[in-house]
N, C-alpha and C positions, 0 to 999 in steps of 0.2 A: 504494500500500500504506500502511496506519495506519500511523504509528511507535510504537513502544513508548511504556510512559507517562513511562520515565525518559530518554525523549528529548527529551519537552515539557520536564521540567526545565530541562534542559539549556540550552533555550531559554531559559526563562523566568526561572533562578537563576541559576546560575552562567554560564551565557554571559551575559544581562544585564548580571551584577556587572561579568566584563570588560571589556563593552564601555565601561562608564563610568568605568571606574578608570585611571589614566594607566599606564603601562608602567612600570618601573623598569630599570635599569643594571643590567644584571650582570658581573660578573667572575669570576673562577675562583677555586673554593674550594678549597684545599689548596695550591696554589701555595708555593715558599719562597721569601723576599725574605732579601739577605743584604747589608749595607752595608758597604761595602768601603772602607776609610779612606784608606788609600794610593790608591786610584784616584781617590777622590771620585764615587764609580758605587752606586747599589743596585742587585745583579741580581736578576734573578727566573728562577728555575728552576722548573722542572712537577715532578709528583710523578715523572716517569720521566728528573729531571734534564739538561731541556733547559734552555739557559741562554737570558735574553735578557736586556737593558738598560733595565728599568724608569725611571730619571732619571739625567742627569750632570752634569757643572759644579758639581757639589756641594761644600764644602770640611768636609772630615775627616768624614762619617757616620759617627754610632758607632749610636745607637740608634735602634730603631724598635718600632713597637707598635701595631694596628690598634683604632678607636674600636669602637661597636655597628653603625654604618652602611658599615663596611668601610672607609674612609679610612684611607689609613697615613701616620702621623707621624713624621717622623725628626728627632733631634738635630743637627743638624751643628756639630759640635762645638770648629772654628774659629773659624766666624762668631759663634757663640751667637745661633743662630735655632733655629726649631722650622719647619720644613716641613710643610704638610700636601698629601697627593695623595689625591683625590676614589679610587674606582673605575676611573673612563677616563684617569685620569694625569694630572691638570691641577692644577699646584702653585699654592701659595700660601702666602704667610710666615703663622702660626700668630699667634707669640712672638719677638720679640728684644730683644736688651741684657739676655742672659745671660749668664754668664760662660762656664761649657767643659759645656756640657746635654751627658749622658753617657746616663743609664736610665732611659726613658718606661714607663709603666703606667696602666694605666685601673681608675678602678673602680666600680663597679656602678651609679654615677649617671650616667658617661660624663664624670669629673673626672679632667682629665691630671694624672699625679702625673712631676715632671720631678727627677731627680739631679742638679745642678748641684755638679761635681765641684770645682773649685779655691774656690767660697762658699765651700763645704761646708754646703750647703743642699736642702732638699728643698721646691723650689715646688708649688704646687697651682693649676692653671687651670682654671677653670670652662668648660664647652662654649661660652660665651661668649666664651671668654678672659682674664677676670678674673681677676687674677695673686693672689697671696698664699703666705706663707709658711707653709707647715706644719710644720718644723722646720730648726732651725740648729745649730751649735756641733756637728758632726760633721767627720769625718779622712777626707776623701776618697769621697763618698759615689758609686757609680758602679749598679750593679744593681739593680732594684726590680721587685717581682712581690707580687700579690697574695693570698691564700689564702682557699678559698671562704666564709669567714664574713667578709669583706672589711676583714682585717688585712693591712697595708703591712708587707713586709721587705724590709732593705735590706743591700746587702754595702758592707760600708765599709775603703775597699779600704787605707787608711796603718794604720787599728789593727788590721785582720784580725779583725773582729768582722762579726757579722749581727745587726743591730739588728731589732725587731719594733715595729711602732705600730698600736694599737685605734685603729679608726676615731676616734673622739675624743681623738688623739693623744698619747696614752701611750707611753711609750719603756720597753724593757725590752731584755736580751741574749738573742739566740736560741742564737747560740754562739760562742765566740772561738776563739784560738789558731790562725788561719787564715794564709794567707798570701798574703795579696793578692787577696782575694777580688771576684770582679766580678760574670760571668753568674747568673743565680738564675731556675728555672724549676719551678713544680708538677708534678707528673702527676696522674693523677684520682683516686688515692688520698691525695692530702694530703699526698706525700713531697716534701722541698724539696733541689730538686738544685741544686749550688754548685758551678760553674769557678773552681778554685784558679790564679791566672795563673801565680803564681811557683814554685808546687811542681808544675806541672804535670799536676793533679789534677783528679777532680770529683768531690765528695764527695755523699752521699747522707744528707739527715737526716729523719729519721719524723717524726708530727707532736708527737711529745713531747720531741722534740730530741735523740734518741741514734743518733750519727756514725758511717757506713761508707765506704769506699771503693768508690765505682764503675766509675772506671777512671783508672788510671796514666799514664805513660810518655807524654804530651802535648806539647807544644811552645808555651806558652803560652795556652791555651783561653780564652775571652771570652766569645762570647755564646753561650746555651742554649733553645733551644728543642723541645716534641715534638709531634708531630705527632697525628692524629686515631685511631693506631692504637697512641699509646702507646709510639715510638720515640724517641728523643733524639738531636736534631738540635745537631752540637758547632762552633763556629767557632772552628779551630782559628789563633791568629793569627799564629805564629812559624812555620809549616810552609804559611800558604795553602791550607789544606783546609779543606774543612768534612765532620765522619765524621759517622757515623749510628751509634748502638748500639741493640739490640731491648731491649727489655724486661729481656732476660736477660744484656744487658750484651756482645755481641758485638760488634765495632766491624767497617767497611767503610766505604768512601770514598763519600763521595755526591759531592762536587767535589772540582777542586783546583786550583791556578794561580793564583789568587786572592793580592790581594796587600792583604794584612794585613784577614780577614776581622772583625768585630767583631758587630755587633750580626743577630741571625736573628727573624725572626717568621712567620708563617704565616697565612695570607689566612682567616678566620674563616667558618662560615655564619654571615650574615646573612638566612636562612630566619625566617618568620612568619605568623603563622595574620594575615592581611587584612578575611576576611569571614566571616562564616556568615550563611546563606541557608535558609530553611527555608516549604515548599510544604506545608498541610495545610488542610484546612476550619475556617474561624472556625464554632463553633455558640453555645452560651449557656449563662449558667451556667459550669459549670466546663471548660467544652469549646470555650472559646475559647483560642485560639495563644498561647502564653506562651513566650519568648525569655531565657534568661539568659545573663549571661557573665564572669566572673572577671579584674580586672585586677590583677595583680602588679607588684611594684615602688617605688620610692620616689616616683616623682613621676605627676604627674596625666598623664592620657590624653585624648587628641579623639576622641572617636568618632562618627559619625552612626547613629544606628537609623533604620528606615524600614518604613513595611508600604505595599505593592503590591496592588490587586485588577483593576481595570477595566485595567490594563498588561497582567495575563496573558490577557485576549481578542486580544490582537493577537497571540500563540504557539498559539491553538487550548484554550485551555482552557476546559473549560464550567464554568459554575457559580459564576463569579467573586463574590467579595466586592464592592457597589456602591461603599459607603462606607465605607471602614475607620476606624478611629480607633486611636491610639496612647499607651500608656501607658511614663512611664518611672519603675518606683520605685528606692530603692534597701534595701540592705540588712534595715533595720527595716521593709520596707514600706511610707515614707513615701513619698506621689508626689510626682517632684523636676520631672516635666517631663510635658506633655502637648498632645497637637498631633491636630486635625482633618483641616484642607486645610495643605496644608503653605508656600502662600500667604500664610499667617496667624500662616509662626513669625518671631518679632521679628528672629534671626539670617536668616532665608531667603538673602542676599546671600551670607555662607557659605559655606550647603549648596551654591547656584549654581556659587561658585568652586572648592567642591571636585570639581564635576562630578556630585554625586549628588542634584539636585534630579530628584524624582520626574517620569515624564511625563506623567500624568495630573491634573488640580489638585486634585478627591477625593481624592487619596493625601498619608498625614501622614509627615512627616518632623522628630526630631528633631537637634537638631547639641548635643555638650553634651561638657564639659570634667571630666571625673570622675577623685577620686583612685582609689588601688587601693582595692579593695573589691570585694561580688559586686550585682551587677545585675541587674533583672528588669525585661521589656519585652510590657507586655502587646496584644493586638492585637485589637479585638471589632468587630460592625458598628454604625454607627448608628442607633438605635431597634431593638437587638435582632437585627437583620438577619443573616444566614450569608452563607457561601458559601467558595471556595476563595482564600488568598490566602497571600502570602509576608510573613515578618520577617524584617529580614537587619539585621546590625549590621559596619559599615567598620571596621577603624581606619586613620584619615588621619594619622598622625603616627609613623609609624615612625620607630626610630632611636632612640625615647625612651629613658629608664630605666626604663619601664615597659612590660608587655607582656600582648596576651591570652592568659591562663594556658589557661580551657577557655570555651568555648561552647555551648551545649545549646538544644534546642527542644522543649516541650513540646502536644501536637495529637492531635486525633484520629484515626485510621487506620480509613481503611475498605477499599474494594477500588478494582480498576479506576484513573483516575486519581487517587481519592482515598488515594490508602495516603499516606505522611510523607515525603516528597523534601528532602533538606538538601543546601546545595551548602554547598563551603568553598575560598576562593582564600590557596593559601600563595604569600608574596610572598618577595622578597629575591632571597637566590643559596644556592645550598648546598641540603641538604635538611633538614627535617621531621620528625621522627619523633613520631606521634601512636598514641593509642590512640582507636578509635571505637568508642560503647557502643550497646544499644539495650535500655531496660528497660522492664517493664511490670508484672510482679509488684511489683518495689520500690515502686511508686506507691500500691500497694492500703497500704504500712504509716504512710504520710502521708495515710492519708484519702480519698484520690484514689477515684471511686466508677468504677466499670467499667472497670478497666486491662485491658490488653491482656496474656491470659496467655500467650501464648508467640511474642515477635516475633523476625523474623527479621531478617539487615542486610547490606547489598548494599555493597562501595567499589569504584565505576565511577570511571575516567579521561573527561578533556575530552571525548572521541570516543563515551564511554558502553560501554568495553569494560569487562569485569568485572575487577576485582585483584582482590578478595577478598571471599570471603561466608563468612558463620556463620550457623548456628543457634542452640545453645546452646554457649557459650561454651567448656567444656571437651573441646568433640568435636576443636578444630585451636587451636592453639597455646596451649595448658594455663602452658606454664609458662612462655611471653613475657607473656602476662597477667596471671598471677601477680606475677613479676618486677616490672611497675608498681606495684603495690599499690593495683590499681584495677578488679579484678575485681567483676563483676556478684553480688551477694548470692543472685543465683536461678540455679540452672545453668539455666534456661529461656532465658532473659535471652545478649543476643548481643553478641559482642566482635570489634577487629581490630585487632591491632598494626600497624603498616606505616610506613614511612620514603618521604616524599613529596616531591620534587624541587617547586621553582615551579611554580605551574598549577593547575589549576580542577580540582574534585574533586567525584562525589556519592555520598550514601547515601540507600541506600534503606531504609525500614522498612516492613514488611509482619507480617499474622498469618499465623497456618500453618494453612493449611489454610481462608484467605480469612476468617478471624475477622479481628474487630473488637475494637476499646476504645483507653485513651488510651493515648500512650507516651512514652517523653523518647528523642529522640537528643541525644548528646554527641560533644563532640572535644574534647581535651587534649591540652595541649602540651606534652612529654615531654624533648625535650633544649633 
């Protein structure tokens, strides 16, 4: 029996990408790790409060804080080392010749920000390592979190103040008259919650700075952490419990027995968009394959682009592209990179080691080091030539400070195995949550000359079962698309919310009613 056409994909796109991409580590996301001072123990409990014993031999763990690549760092607050354990648990000294490292924090670059409580100093470690002072002349500095325009606050625990620093290290009061302030943790609206140790409080501050009480009657509270659903996870240190309060401020026991709990963090997704893959006819003119993709972030990204044609004969596709050729510009249009045979690009050693040298020697491949910015990867035949072929763009550097924000492929849609086939591999651990677009009217107001007036958009799992299809965007989930602020300008025009675990994913784009013309799919990365 034939297989469908979005099986050849499968083949060809996204089972490809996998096969050449190494595997990564995974670990469990939502997990609570809780570092136990008195024991010298971090444990690690599941979200239904199973305990187990994450590392020991430890001397005094107060704080912990996981990086972007899921590693978690603990203080240990004896030795004045910094700890680090990979995913699979495998330790290794960070930092030492500290004095008492109390409250780790990361931020947005993937720069350890460390409380070294008896300095009374706030060091700054580059993912490197590279030590440096960020600030000094502080009373006890123990708790650090950071707020999402990426200002450092700090509970400074002898003056009972919560000092604030702009990234470029301005000091300013968030608020005083505290009383021993330590744990300090966001929620996702901006509110900055403060375990008072010695009043046995946690105070609640908005982002403008005006103080409530959260919850009372404590037994010395430490460290603060909440979870994925907006819960506040409390380490209670004089009672050996760690409670939980909702949203709405109800307390209940998540552990207890625990002996002298302190520092709590919670295992992150480290989900991310890996690749996009995209299956349509090179023609001419403006109707060759055109790839872009959006990098966010502070620092530069490695990515390889790549187009396939004479590879997807050995998956059964007909019609292949012989010779492809690859274009890479950037932003303005200027072209930054451009490759043939992919034999012939200067880096090719690279691409090899990254595992993504093409297997055909027709086929171009670039490898190229790009800051954030938007990208365009154009894909045509040589001397004019058609056919069917794929552009798919890697990123090989995950973990960075930088990430792909959205991806898109622009191609022609015909019928039968020619309609727009995109694969996408989300990597990491955790899930995904993207919006997937498919437009064609919107093309016609850039100029675009025979878009495709009413496409439709298929999102198939690895096996090629269906999760989700639209037609026009407003018929099934109106107001989760709304909600992005990324809804299609055409209600013709098709949309798909959905939250995607690790693993190989495709869409399909088709016209209705077997029409034709150009179309753009996207994928955007949403949390």
């Amino acid at each position: 029996m034939k297989k469908p056409a979005f099986l050849h994909l499968l083949a060809t796109v996204a089972g490809l990408a996998a096969a050449l991409v190494p595997a990564s580590a995974r670990a469990a996301v939502g997990d609570l790790y809780e570092a136990d001072f008195s024991s010298s123990t971090i444990f690690k409990f599941t979200p239904a409060g199973t305990t187990s014993t994450f590392a020991s031999g430890l001397n005094g763990p107060y704080g912990l804080a996981f990086d972007g690549s899921g590693s978690l760092f603990e203080a240990d607050y004896n030795s004045g080392t910094i700890f680090k354990f990979t995913p699979d648990g495998t330790e290794s000294t960070f930092a030492s010749g500290l004095n008492t490292p109390v409250g780790l924090a990361f931020d947005s670059s993937g720069n350890l920000f460390v409380a070294d409580q008896f300095s009374n100093t706030i060091f700054k470690f580059t993912p490197a390592g590279t030590k440096s002072t960020f600030a000094s002349g502080l009373s006890g500095p123990v708790g650090l979190a950071f707020d999402s325009s990426g200002n450092l606050f700090e509970a400074d625990f002898s003056s009972g103040t919560i000092f604030k620093f702009t990234p470029a290290g301005t000091k300013s009061v968030f608020a005083s008259g505290l009383s021993g302030p330590v744990g300090l943790a966001f929620d996702s609206s901006g509110n900055l919650f403060e375990a008072d140790y010695n009043s046995g409080t946690i105070f609640k501050f908005t982002p403008a700075g005006t103080k409530s009480t959260f919850a009372s009657g404590l037994s010395n509270p430490a460290g603060v952490a909440f979870d994925s659903s907006g819960n506040l996870f409390e380490a209670d240190q004089g009672s050996g419990t760690i409670f939980i309060f909702t949203p709405a401020g109800t307390k209940s026991t998540f552990a207890s027995g625990l002996s002298g709990p302190s520092g709590l963090a919670f295992r992150p997704s480290t989900a991310y968009l890996s690749n996009i893959s995209t299956r349509a006819i090179v023609q001419t003119g403006n109707n060759v394959l055109i790839g872009g993709f959006i990098i966010s972030g502070t620092g530069p990204k490695k990515l390889v682009v790549r187009a396939l044609g004479p590879t997807l004969s050995s998956f059964g596709v007909p019609g292949v592209l012989q010779n492809p050729a690859l274009e890479l510009h950037n932003a303005a249009g200027a072209l930054i990179a451009f490759n043939d045979n992919w034999g012939d690009a200067p880096n090719k050693q690279q691409i090899i080691d990254a595992h993504l040298a093409p297997p055909n020697a027709a086929e171009p491949a670039i490898l190229a080091t790009l800051d954030p910015g938007n990208y365009t990867a154009i894909v045509r035949g040589a001397n004019n030539t058609t056919g069917v072929a794929v552009v798919e763009g890697y990123d090989i550097e995950a973990g960075t400070s930088s990430t792909l924000e959205n991806i898109s492929t622009r191609g022609f849609v015909q019928t039968g195995d020619k309609v727009m086939i995109a694969g996408v591999i989300v990597g990491g651990s955790g899930s995904q949550e993207v919006i997937v677009r498919a437009l064609g009217p919107t093309l016609s107001n850039f100029g675009v000359a025979n878009a495709l007036a009413n496409p439709t958009l298929e999102l198939r799992d690895i096996n090629g079962n269906l999760i989700r299809s639209n037609d026009n965007w407003r018929s099934t989930q109106q107001a989760e698309i709304i909600a992005t602020g990324l809804q299609p300008s055409y209600d013709a025009e098709s949309a798909i919310v959905a939250t995607l675990a690790p693993s190989n994913y495709t869409m399909i784009v088709r016209g209705v009613n077997s029409t034709t013309g150009v179309a753009l799919v996207e994928v955007y990365r949403l949390n």
